[in-house]
C-alpha atoms as one frame of an Amber mdcrd trajectory, in Angstrom:
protein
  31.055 -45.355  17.552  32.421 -42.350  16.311  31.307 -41.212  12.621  34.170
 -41.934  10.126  35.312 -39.494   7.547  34.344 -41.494   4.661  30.882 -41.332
   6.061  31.075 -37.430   6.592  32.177 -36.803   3.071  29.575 -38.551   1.442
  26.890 -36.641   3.550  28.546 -33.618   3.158  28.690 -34.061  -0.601  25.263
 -35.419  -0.249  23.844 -32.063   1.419  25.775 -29.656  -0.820  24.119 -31.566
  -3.957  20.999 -31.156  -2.127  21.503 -27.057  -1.466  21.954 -26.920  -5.149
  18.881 -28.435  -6.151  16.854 -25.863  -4.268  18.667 -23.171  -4.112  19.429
 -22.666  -7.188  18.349 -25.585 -10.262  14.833 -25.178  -9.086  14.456 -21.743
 -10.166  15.393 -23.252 -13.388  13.046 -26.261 -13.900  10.955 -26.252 -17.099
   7.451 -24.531 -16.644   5.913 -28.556 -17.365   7.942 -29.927 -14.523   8.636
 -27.040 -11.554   9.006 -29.351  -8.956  11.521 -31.726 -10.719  14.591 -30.002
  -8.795  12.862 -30.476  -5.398  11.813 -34.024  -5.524  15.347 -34.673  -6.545
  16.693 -33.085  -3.180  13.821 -34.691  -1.569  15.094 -38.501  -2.811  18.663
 -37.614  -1.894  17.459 -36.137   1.635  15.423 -39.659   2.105  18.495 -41.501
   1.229  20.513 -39.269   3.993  18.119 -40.062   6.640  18.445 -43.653   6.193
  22.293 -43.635   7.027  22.156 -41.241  10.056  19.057 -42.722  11.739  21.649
 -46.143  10.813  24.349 -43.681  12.619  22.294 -42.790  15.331  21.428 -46.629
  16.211  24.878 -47.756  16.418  25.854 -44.493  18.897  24.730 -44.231  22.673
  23.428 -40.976  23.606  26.408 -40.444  25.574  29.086 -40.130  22.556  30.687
 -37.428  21.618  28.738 -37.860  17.901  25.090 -38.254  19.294  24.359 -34.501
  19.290  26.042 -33.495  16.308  24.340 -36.521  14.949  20.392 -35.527  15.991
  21.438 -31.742  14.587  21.842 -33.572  11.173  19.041 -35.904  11.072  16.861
 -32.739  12.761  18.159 -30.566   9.657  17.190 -33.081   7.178  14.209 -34.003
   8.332  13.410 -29.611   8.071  14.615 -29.936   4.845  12.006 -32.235   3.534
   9.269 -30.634   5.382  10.523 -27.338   3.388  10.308 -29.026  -0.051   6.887
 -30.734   0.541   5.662 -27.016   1.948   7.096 -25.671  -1.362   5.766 -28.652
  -3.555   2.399 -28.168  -2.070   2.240 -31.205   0.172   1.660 -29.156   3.185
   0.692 -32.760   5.226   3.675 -34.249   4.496   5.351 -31.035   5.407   3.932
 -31.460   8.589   5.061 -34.657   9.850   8.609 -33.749   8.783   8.504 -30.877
  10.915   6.870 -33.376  13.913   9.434 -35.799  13.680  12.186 -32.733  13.838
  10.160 -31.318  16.897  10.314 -34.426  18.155  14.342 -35.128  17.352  15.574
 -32.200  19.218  12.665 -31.804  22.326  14.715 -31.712  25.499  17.893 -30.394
  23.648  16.489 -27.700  21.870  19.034 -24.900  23.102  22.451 -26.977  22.409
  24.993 -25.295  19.436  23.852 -28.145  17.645  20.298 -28.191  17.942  19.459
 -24.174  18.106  19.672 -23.043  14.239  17.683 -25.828  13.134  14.940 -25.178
  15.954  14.563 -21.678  14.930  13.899 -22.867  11.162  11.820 -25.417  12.763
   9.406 -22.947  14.338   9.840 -20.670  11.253   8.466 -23.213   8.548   5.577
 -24.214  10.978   4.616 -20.906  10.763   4.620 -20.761   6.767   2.967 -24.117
   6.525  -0.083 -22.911   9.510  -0.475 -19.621   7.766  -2.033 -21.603   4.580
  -4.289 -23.577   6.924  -5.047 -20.982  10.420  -3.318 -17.861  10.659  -3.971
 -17.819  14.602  -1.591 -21.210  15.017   0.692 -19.665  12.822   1.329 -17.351
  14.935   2.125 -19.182  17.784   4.726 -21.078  16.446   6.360 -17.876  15.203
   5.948 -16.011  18.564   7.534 -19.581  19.850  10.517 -18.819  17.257  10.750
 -15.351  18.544  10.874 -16.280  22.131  13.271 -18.792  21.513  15.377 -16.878
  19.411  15.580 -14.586  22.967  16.345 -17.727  25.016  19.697 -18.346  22.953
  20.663 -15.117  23.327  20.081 -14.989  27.249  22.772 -18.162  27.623  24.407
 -17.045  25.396  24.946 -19.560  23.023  26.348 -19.554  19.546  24.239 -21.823
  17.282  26.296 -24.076  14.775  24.886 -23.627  11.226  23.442 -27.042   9.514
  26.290 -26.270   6.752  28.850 -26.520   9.369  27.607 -29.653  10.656  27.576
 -31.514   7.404  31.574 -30.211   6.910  34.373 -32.313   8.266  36.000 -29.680
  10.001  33.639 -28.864  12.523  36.023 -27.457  14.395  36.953 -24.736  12.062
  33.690 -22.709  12.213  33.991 -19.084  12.777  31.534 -18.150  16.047  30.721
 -14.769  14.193  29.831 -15.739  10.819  27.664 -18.777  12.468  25.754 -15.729
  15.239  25.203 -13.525  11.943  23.414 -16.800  10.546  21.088 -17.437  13.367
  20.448 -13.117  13.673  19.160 -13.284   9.641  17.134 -16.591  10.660  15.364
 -14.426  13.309  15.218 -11.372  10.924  12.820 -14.007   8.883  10.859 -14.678
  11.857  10.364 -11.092  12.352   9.160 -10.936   8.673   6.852 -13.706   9.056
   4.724 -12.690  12.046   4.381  -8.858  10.102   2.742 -11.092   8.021   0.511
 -13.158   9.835  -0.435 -10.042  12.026  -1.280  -8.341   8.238  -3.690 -11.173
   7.860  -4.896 -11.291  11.290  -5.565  -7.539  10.908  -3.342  -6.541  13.364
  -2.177  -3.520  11.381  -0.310  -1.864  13.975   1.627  -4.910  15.603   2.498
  -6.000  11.446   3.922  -2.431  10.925   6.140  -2.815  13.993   7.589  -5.857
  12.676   7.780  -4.767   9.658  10.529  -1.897  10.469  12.478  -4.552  12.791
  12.726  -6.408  10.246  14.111  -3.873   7.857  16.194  -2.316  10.610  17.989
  -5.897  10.956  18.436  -5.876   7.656  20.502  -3.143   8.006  22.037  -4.128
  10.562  23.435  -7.182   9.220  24.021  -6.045   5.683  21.235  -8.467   4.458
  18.870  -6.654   2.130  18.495  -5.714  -1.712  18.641  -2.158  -2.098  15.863
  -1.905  -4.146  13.652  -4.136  -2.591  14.686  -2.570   0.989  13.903   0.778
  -0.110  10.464  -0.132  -1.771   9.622  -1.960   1.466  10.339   1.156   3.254
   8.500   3.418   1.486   5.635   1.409   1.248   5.216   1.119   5.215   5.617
   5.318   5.290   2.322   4.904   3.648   0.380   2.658   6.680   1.993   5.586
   8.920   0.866   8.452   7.262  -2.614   7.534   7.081  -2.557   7.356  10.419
  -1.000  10.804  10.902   2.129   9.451  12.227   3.972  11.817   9.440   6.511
  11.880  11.501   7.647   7.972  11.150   6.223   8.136   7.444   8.524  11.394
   6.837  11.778   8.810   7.975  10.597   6.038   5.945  10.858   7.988   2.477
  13.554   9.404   3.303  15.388   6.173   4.445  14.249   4.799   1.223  15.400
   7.767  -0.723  18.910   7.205   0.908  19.423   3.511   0.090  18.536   4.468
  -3.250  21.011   6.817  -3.779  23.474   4.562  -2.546  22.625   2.092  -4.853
  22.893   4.629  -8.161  26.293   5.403  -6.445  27.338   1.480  -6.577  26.073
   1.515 -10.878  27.873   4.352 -11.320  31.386   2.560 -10.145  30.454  -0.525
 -12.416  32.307  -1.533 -15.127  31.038  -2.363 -18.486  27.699   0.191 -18.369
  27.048  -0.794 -21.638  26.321  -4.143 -20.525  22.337  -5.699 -21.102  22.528
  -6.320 -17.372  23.427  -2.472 -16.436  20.946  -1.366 -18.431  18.890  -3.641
 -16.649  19.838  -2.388 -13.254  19.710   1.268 -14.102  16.072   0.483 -15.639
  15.228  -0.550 -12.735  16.357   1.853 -10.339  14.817   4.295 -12.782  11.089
   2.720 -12.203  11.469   1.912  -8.389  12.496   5.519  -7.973   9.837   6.783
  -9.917   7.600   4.433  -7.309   9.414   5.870  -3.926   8.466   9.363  -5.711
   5.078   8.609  -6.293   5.017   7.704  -2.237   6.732  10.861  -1.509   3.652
  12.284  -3.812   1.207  10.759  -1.317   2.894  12.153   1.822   2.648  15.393
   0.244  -1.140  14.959  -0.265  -1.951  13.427   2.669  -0.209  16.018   4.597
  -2.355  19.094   2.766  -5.560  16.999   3.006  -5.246  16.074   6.671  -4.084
  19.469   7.783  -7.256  21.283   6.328  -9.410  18.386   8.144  -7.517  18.831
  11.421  -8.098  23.121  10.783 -11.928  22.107   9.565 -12.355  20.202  12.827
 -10.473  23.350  15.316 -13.475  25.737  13.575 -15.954  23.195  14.049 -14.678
  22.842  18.224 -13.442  26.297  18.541 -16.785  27.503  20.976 -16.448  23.604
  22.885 -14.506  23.729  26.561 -12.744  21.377  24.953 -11.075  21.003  22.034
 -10.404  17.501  20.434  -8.345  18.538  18.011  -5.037  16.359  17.907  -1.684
  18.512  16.871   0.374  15.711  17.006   2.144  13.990  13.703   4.321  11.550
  15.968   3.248   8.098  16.496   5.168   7.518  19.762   2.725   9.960  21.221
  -0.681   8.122  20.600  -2.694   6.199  22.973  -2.481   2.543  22.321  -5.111
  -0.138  22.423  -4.148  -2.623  24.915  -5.648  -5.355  22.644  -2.738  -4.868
  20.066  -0.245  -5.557  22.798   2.628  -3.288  21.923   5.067  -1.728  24.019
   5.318   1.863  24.032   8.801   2.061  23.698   7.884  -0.063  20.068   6.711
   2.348  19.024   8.988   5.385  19.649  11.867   3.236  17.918  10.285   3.257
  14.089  13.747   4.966  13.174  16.880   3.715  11.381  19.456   5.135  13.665
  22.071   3.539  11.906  21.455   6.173   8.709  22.207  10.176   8.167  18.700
  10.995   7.014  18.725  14.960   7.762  19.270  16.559   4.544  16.318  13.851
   2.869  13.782  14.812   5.718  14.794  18.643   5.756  13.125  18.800   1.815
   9.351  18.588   3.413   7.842  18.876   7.187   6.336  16.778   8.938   4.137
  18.816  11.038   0.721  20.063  10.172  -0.291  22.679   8.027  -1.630  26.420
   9.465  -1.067  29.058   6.553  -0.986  29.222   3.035   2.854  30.093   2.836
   3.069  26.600   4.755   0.916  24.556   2.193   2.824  26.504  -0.959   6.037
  25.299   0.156   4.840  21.148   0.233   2.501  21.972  -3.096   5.780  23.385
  -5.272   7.607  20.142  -3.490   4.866  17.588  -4.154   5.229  19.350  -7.917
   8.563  18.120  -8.453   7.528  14.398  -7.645   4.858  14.490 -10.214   7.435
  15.587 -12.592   9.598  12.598 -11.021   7.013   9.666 -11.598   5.958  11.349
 -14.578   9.059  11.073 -16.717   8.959   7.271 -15.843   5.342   6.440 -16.272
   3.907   7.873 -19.833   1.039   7.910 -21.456   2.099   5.860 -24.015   3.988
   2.901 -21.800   2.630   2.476 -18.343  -1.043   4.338 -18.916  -2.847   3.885
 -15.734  -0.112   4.943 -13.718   0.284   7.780 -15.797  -3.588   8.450 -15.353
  -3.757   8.041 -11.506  -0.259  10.315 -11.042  -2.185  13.270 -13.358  -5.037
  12.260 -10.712  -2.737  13.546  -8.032  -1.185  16.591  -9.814  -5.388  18.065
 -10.099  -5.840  16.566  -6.506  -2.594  18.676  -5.559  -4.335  22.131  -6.903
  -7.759  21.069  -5.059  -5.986  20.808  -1.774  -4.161  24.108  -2.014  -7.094
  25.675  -2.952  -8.682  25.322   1.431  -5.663  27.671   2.121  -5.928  30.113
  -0.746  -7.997  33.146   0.541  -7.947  34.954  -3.158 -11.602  33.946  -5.071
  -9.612  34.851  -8.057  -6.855  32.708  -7.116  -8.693  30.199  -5.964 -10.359
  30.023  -9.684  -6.951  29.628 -11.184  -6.080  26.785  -8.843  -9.489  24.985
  -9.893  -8.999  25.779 -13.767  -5.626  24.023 -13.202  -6.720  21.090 -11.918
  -9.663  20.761 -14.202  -7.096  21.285 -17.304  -5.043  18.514 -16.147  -7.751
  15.904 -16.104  -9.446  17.526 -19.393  -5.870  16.628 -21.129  -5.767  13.005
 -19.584  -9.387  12.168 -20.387  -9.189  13.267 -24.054  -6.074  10.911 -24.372
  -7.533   7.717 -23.057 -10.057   4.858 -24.376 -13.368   4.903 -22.127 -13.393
   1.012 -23.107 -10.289   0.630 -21.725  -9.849   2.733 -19.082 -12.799   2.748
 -18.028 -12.783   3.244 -14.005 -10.497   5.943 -14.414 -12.838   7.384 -16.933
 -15.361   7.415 -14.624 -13.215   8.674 -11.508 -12.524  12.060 -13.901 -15.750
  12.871 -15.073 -17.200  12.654 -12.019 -14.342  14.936 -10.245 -14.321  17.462
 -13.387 -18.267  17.890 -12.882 -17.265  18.888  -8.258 -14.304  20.922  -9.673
 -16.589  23.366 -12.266 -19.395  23.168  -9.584 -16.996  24.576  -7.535 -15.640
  27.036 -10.072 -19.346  28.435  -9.833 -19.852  28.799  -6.719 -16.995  31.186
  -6.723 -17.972  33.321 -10.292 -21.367  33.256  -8.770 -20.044  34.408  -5.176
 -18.267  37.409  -6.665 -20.749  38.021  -8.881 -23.572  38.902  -5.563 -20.611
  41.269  -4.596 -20.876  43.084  -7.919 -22.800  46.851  -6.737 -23.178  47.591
 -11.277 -24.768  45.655 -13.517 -22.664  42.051 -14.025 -20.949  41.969 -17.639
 -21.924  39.817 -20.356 -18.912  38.011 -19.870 -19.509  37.089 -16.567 -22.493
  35.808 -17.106 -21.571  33.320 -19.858 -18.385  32.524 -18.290 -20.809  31.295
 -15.499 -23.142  29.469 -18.252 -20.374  27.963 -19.434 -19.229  26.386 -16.229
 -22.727  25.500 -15.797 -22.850  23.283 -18.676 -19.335  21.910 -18.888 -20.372
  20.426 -15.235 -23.593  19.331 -16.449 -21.603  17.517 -19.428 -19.022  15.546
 -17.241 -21.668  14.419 -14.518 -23.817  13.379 -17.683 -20.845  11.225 -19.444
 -20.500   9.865 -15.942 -24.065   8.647 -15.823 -24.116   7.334 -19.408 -21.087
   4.974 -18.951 -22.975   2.647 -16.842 -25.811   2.320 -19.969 -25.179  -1.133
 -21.620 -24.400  -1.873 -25.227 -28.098  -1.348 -26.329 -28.017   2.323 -24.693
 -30.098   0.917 -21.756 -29.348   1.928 -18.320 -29.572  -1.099 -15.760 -32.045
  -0.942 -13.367 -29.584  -1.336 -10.461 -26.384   0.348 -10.292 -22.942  -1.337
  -9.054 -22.293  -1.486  -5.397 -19.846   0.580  -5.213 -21.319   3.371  -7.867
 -24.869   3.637  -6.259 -24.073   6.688  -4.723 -21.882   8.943  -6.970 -24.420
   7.716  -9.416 -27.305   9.544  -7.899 -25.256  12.551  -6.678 -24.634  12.810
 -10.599 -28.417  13.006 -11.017 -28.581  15.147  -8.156 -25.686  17.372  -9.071
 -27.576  17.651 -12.958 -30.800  19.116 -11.132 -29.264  21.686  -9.206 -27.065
  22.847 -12.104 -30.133  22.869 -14.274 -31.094  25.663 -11.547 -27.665  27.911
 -12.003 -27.848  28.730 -15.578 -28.665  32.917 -15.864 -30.952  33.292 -18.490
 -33.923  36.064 -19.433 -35.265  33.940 -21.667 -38.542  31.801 -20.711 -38.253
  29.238 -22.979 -34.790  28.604 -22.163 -36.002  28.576 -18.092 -38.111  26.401
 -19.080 -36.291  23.714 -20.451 -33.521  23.922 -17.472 -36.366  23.954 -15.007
 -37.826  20.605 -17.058 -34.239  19.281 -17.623 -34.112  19.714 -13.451 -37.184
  17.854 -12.160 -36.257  15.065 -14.830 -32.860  14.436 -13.023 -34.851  14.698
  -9.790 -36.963  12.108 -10.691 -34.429   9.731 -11.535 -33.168   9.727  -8.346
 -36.464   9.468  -6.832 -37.369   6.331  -9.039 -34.238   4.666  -8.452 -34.476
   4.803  -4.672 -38.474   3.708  -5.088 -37.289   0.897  -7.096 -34.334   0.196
  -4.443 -34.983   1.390  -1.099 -32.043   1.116   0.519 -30.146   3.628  -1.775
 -31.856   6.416  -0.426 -29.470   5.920   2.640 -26.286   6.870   0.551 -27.739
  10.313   0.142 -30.053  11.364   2.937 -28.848  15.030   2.413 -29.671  14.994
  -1.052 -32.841  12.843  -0.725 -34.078  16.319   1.619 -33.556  18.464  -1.433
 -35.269  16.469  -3.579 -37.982  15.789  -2.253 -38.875  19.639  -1.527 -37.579
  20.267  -5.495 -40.307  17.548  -6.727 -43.098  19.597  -5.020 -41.578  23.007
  -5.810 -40.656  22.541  -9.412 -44.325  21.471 -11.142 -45.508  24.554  -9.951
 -42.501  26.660 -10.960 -43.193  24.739 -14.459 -46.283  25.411 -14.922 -45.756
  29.470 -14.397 -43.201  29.316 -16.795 -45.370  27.540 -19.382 -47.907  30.165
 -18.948 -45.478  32.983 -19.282 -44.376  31.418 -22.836 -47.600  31.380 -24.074
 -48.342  34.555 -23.358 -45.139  36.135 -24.828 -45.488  34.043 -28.183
């Protein structure tokens, strides 16, 4: 029996209404009802099945329709185990998908047969990865395998929207191969996924860049979700020093970018709501790939003093660990996370001119000072960047954490600065910049960020001491007044910011809890710690005033002490400090008590 047209048209008109429905109505349902577009499709695709499982009956296996005829039912059948996925109904999802499986086994590579079998594997992936992320991933390595099967014979898959259509014969070969490349491109999306959640980091990031190299590829990508995507991998492969790949990443997502502000700039009507739309967009994403770039910059000064840190450290060893290299095609891989080498040394977009976006910065590691200026006054101009999209007074905590990263940016030049004097100024800087933040923001609100600054402003004047007091040892005359109280006041403005620190985790009735959050426990007692010591470093002549630091300095001791007696296991955190202590709790009594004499006898 061969399928008549009448029959054709009303499945074709069937399976258009039913690509509709979920392609496009269900993204307007009403909030009450969100699945009322999909169960729709879902009563239509029932009814569909009915007539060409009727169709299939009345045709042997050897006509000329039976194929075509299994592709349909097979793409229906993955259409209803997509809407039951999407309404939740992952069970139900799952014998649709069985009863596809079992439609096309045997004929899985025919034209017919192939698209739909890809999809197959795809959505058993999606609907495992909600249940076992482990058989998720074999069904998409099984899509990915097969994907490599078609492509060995050489076959040219016929799309299901070419199979419903009358005119079967009409299909264009390339359009229907550039179908079934962006159906793999998904499965290559999918298992970056699952290995995410699997914690295959490496393996996800790999298929994350062949996915958005495809997408290149075959012109199938949003610019500005492309180009966040890429800059947001740059970040997994600079923290693993791979600054090279991270470096290409930015710059590919810098380059899209542009593009895209080319393509508003040629649009008509840029008075329109929806250009203003566009461009506000582009204006925040770019102010995102900027705060990336920001991050590179950062990471790239901070691991390049660790690397030089860790040459000193090894410099007498035979030999010396230290790794130059910023290219991950280089590294040694771990046979557990089963990549190829060569995987690896293709995380590039070949298909883009990225030169004059990667010339702005190196990638390499950091030896001089003249070499960490040049990405400082860079990094500079991408603070600027995200700063004149995120404000104070409209996106706050980005605002906060980007002036977080301009004081960060004056700490990290400060390792390669050999000037005490200059090294000051680069400290004062970044103090000034969190100073202006924290003054601006509600501790009830912003609390954690609060927190975050007070602690770092207390390090950077501790800091700022060391070096007043430093230069101050090298002084052959008697030190000026100034000195001296500039070094007072350092002393207390630390004291102050590890104190407001301390005090935040006090409840509403001023009482401090008797333990301290997870996560706080041991900046918490460094605070304490921090307070004692500083206590130590004011220069005074005056007894009574030694005596109150030197009282004011066992107190914070104490606190410490009785915390960790109370809670054993904090003394862990800070075994370096704990040392300290310990000797300052004997020491300091006795100092006390000298001091106490030495006031009574001068009064």
């Amino acid at each position: 029996m061969i399928i008549s047209k009448e029959a054709l048209v009303d499945l074709q008109e069937k399976y258009e209404k039913v690509k509709k429905l979920i392609e496009e109505d269900s993204k307007l349902d009403p909030e009450s009802e969100p699945y009322l577009s999909k169960y729709a499709a879902r009563n239509i695709l029932i009814s569909m099945n009915a007539n060409l499982e009727n169709m299939l009956r009345q045709n042997s296996q050897d006509s000329s329709d039976h194929i075509k005829l299994l592709g349909m039912i097979a793409t229906v059948q993955l259409l209803l185990g997509i809407v039951s996925i999407d309404t939740e109904e992952l069970s139900v999802g799952e014998k649709h998908l069985t009863k596809c499986q079992e439609l096309i086994e045997g004929n899985q590579t025919k034209p017919e047969l192939a698209f739909v079998t890809l999809h197959m594997y795809n959505q058993l992936g999606i609907l495992w990865s909600k249940r076992e992320s482990e058989v998720a991933q074999k069904y998409l390595e099984k899509s990915e395998s097969f994907y490599f099967t078609i492509k060995d014979l050489n076959v040219i898959p016929i799309d299901p929207n070419d199979l419903f259509d009358n005119n079967l014969e009409s299909y264009n070969e390339q359009s229907e191969n550039i179908r079934f490349e962006k159906g793999y491109t998904l499965t290559l999306f999918y298992l970056a996924q699952i290995h995410g959640s699997l914690g295959n980091a490496l393996r996800s990031s790999v298929y994350c860049h062949n996915t958005l190299k495809r997408q290149l590829e075959y012109d199938d990508y949003e610019s500005i979700d492309w180009a966040l995507n890429s800059a947001t991998l740059s970040q997994f492969f600079m923290q693993k020093h791979g600054f090279k790949q991270a470096r290409h990443h930015l710059a590919a997502s810098n380059y899209i970018l542009d593009k895209h502000f080319e393509k508003l700039n040629e649009e008509e009507n840029q008075e329109s709501e929806e250009h203003q739309a566009k461009l506000e967009t582009y204006k925040h994403r770019s102010a995102d790939v900027a705060r990336c770039w920001l991050k590179y910059g950062l990471m790239l000064l901070t691991s390049s003093k660790e690397r030089l840190l860790k040459h000193i450290e090894n410099i007498d060893a035979e030999v010396n660990d230290c790794d130059s290299s910023t290219d991950l095609s280089t590294m040694i891989l771990d046979e557990s996370d089963k990549i190829k080498s060569e995987d690896i040394q293709n995380l590039f977009f070949p298909s883009l001119d990225l030169k004059s976006y990667e010339e702005k910065i190196t990638d390499q590691f950091l030896l001089t000072f003249d070499d960490a200026k040049q990405v400082f006054l860079i990094v500079q101009t991408w603070i600027n960047q995200a700063r004149s999209y995120y404000t104070i007074d409209t996106l706050a905590s980005d605002y906060i954490e980007i002036v977080q990263d301009e004081s960060q940016s004056y700490d990290s030049l400060v390792f390669y600065e050999e000037n005490p004097d200059n090294q000051a100024k680069l400290y004062k800087r970044a103090a000034d910049a969190l100073e202006n933040v924290v003054k601006q923001i509600n501790p009830t609100y912003y609390l954690h960020h609060c927190r975050q600054i007070w602690f770092r402003l207390g390090q950077i004047y501790s800091d700022m001491i060391d070096i007043k007091s430093d230069k101050l040892k090298e002084t052959t005359g008697r030190p000026s007044p100034v000195a001296l109280t500039k070094i007072n006041t350092l002393t207390q403005k630390s004291i102050t910011h590890f104190q407001a620190f301390i005090d935040s985790f006090m409840n509403p009735k001023k009482e401090m809890p008797k333990v301290i959050e997870e996560d706080f426990q041991k900046p918490f007692l460094q605070a304490y710690f921090h307070i004692g010591a500083l206590n130590g470093r004011f220069i005074t002549l005056d007894k009574k005033r030694q005596l109150e630091n030197s009282t004011a300095a066992l107190e914070a001791y104490k606190k410490v002490a009785d915390y960790c007696k109370e809670n054993p296991k904090a003394e862990e955190l800070i075994p370096a400090e704990m040392g300290i202590i310990k000797e300052m709790l004997q020491l300091l009594p006795i100092k006390l008590m000298k001091l106490r004499h030495e006031v009574q006898q001068s009064s």
